[in-house]
C-alpha positions as CSV (number, residue, x, y, z in Angstrom):
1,X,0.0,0.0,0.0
2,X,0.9,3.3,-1.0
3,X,2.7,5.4,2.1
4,X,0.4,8.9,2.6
5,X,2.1,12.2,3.2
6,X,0.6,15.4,3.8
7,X,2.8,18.8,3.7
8,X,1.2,21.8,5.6
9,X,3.0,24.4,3.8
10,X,2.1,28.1,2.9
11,X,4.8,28.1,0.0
12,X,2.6,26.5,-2.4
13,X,4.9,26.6,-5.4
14,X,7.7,24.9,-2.5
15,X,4.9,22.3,-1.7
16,X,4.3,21.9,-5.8
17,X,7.9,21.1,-6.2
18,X,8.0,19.0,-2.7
19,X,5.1,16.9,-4.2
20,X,6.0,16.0,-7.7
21,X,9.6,14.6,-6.3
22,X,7.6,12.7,-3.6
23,X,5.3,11.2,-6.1
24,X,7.5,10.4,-8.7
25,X,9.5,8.4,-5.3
26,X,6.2,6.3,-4.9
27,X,4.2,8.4,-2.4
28,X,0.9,9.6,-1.8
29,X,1.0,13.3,-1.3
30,X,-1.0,16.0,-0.2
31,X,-1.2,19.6,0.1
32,X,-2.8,22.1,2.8
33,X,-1.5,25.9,2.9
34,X,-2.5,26.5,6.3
35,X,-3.0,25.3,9.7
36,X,-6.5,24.7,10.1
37,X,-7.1,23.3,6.7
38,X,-4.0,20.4,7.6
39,X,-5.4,20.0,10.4
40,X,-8.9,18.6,8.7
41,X,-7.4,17.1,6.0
42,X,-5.5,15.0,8.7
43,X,-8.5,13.9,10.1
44,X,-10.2,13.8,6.8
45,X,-7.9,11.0,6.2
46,X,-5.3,9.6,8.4
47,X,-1.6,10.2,6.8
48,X,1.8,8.1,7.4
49,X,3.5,11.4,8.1
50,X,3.2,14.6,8.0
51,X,5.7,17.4,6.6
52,X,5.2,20.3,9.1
53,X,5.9,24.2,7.9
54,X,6.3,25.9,11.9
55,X,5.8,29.3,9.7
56,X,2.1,29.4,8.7
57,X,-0.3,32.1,8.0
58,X,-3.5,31.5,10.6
59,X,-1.4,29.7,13.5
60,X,2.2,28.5,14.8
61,X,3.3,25.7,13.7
62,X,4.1,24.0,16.8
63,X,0.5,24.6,17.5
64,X,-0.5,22.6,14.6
65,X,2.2,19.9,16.4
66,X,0.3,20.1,19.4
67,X,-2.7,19.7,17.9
68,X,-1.7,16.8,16.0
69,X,-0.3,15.1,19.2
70,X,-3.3,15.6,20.9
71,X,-5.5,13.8,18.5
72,X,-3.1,11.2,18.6
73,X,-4.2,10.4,22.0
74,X,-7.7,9.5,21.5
75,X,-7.2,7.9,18.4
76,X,-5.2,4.5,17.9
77,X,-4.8,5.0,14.0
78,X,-3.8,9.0,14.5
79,X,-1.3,8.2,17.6
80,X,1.2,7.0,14.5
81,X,1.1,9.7,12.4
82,X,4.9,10.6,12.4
83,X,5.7,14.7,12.3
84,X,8.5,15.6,9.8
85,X,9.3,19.8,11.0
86,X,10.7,22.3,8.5
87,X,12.5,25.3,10.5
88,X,14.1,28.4,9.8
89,X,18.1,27.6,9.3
90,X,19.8,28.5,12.6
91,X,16.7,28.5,14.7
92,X,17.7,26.0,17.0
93,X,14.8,26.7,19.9
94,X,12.0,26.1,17.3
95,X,13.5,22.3,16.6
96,X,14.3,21.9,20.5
97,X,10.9,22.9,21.3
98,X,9.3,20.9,18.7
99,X,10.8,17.9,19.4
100,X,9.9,18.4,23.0
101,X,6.3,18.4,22.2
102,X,6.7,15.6,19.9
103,X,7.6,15.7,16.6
104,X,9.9,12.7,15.4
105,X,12.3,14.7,13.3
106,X,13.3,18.3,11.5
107,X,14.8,19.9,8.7
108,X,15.9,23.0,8.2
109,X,15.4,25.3,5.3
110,X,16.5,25.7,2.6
111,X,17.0,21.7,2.0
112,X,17.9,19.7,-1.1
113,X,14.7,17.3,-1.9
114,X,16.7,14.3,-1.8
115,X,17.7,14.9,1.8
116,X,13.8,15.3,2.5
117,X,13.2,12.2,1.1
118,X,16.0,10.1,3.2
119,X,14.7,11.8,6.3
120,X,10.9,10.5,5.4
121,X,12.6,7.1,4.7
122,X,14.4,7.2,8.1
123,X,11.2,8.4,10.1
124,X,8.6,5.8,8.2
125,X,11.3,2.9,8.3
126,X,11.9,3.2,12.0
127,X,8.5,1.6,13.2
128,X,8.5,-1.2,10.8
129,X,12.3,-2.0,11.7
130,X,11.9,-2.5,15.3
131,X,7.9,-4.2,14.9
132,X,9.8,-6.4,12.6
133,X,12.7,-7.9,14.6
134,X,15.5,-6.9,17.4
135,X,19.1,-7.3,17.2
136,X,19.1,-10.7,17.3
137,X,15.3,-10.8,15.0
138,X,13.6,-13.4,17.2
139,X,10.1,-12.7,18.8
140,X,9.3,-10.0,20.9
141,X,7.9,-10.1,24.1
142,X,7.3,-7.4,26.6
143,X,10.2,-5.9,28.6
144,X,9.6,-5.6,31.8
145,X,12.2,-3.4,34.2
146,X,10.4,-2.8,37.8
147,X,7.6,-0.8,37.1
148,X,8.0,-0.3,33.5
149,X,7.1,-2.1,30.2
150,X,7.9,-1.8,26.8
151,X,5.4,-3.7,24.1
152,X,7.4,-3.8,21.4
153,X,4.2,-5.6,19.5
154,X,2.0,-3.1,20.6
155,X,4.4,-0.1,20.9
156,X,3.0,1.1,23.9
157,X,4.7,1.4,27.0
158,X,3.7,1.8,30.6
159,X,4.8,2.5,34.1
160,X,3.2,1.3,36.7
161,X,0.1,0.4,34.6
162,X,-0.2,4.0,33.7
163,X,0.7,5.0,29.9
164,X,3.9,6.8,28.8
165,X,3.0,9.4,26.3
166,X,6.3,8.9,23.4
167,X,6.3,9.9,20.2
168,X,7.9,7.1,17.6
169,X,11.2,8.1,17.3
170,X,11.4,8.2,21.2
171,X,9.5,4.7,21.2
172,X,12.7,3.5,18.9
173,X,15.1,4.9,21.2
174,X,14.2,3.9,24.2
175,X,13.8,0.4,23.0
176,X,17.1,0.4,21.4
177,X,18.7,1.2,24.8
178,X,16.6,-1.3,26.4
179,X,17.3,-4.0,24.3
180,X,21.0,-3.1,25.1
181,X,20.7,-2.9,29.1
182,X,23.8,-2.5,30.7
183,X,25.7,-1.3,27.5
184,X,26.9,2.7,27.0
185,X,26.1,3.6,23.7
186,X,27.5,6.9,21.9
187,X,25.2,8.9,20.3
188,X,26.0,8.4,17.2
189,X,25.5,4.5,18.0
190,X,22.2,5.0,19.1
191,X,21.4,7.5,16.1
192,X,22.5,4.6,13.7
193,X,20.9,1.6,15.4
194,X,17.3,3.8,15.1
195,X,17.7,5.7,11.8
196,X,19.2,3.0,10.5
197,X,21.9,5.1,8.8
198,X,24.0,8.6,10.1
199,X,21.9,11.5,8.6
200,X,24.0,13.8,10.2
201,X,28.1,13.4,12.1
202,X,27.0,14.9,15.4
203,X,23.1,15.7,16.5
204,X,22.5,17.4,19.6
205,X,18.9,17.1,19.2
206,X,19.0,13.5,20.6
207,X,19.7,14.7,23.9
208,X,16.1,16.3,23.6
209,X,14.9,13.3,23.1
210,X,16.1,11.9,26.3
211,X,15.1,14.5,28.0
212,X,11.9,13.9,27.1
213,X,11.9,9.9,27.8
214,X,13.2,10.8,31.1
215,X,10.3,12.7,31.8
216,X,7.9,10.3,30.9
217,X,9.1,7.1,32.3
218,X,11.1,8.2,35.3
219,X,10.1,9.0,38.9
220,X,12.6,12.4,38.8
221,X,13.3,13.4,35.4
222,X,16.1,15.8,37.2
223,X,17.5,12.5,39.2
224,X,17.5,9.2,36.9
225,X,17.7,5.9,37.4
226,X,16.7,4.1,34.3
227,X,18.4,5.8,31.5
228,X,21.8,7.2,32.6
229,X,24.1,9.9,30.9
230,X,28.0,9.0,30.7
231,X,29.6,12.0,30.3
232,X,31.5,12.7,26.8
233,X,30.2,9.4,25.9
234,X,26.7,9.0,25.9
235,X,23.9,6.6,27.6
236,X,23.4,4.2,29.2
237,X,20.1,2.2,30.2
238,X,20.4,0.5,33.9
239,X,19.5,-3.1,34.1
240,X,18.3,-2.6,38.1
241,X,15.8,-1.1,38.3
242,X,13.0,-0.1,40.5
C-alpha cells in the first residue's frame, strides 16, 4: 500500500515542487496551505506522516504539532502519524521545542529534496524495523524493568500500569537502549541503530529526546535511574531497576 504524506505548507509553489519529487519516489502526497485546513485534511484521512511548515499564515506551527499530538491520544490509528518539522536555518529553539512536544524529526530550510526524502525514509522505516525484529530478530515479548514495560508488539509502554505518552522516534530509542541494558552507547551508536543510517556526524537534538523519555518514564526526570548519561560518551540504560 501506497505510504500517505501530507505537507502543511504556505509556499505552495515549494509544496508543488515537494510533491511532484515525492510522487514520482512512490508516495501519496497531499497539500494544505494552512494550519487549520492540515489539520482537517488529517482527520479527513489519516496520513503516514506529515511534513510540518512551523511558519504558517493562521497559527504557529508547533500549535498545529500540538494539535496533532493531541488527537493522537484518543485515536489509535492518529497516535502513528509521524511529524517531519521544516525550520528556519539556525533556529535551533524552534526544533528543540518541537521535538519536546513531539515531533519525530526536523529539517531546516532551505534543503535539497533528496535529503527530504531520506529523512521520510528514516522516520517511516523506524517503526517497521523495530515491529519487525530486534538485534538478534527473534520474537518479541514485553520488557519488563520494575515498574516499567515496553510492548514492542503493541508499541506502547507503561509505568506502573499507567501510559507513557512517546512519540515514535522516542518509542525507537528507548527500545534500542533497552534491548542493550547494561551497554553505553555513543550517540552516534544510538542514532545509527534507530535511523538505521547517520543523517548527520553529530546531532544534539538526541539529547532532547532523552530528556523527554526521562520525563515520561522516570520518577525524577532531574534525578534518573533508568536511563543514565555517561559523560563525553553518551547513555546508558540500567539493568536494576525499581
Amino acid at each position: 500500500m501506497t505510504q500517505q504524506l501530507l505537507m502543511i505548507e504556505d509556499d505552495t509553489r515549494l509544496a508543488a515542487m515537494v510533491g511532484e519529487y515525492l510522487r514520482q519516489s512512490g508516495y501519496g502526497f497531499t497539500h494544505a496551505a494552512d494550519g487549520a485546513s492540515g489539520l482537517a485534511a488529517l482527520e479527513a484521512a489519516t496520513p503516514d506522516l506529515v511534513i510540518l511548515d512551523l511558519m504558517l499564515p493562521d497559527m504557529d506551527g508547533l500549535e498545529v504539532c500540538r494539535r496533532i499530538k493531541s488527537l493522537g491520544g484518543n485515536n489509535s490509528e492518529m497516535a502513528s502519524v509521524a511529524v517531519l518539522m521544516l525550520t528556519a536555518k539556525g533556529d535551533p529553539m524552534d526544533r528543540i521545542v518541537g521535538l519536546e512536544i513531539g515531533a519525530d524529526d526536523y529539517l531546516p530550510k532551505p534543503f535539497e529534496p533528496r535529503e527530504l526524502l531520506a529523512r521520510i525514509r528514516a522516520v517511516l522505516r523506524r517503526g517497521a524495523e523495530v515491529g519487525a525484529a530486534g538485534p538478534s530478530g527473534g520474537a518479541h515479548k514485553a520488557m519488563r524493568f520494575g515498574s516499567l514495560e515496553i510492548d514492542r508488539d503493541a508499541r506502547t509502554v507503561t509505568v506502573s500500569g499507567h501510559p507513557a505518552e512517546l512519540t515514535s522516534y522516542q518509542f525507537d530509542l528507548l527500545v534500542t537502549l533497552a534491548e542493550r541494558a547494561g551497554r553505553v552507547l555513543s550517540r552516534d551508536q544510538i542514532m545509527e541503530a534507530v535511523r538505521g543510517r547517520e543523517l548527520e556526524a553529530f546531532d544534539r537534538s538526541i539529547d532532547v529526546h532523552m530528556g523527554r523519555i526521562r520525563s515520561a518514564i522516570e520518577l525524577d526526570a532531574k534525578d534518573p535511574k533508568r536511563i543514565l548519561t555517561v559523560r563525553g560518551v553518551g547513555y546508558v540504560f540500567a539493568k536494576q531497576q525499581d
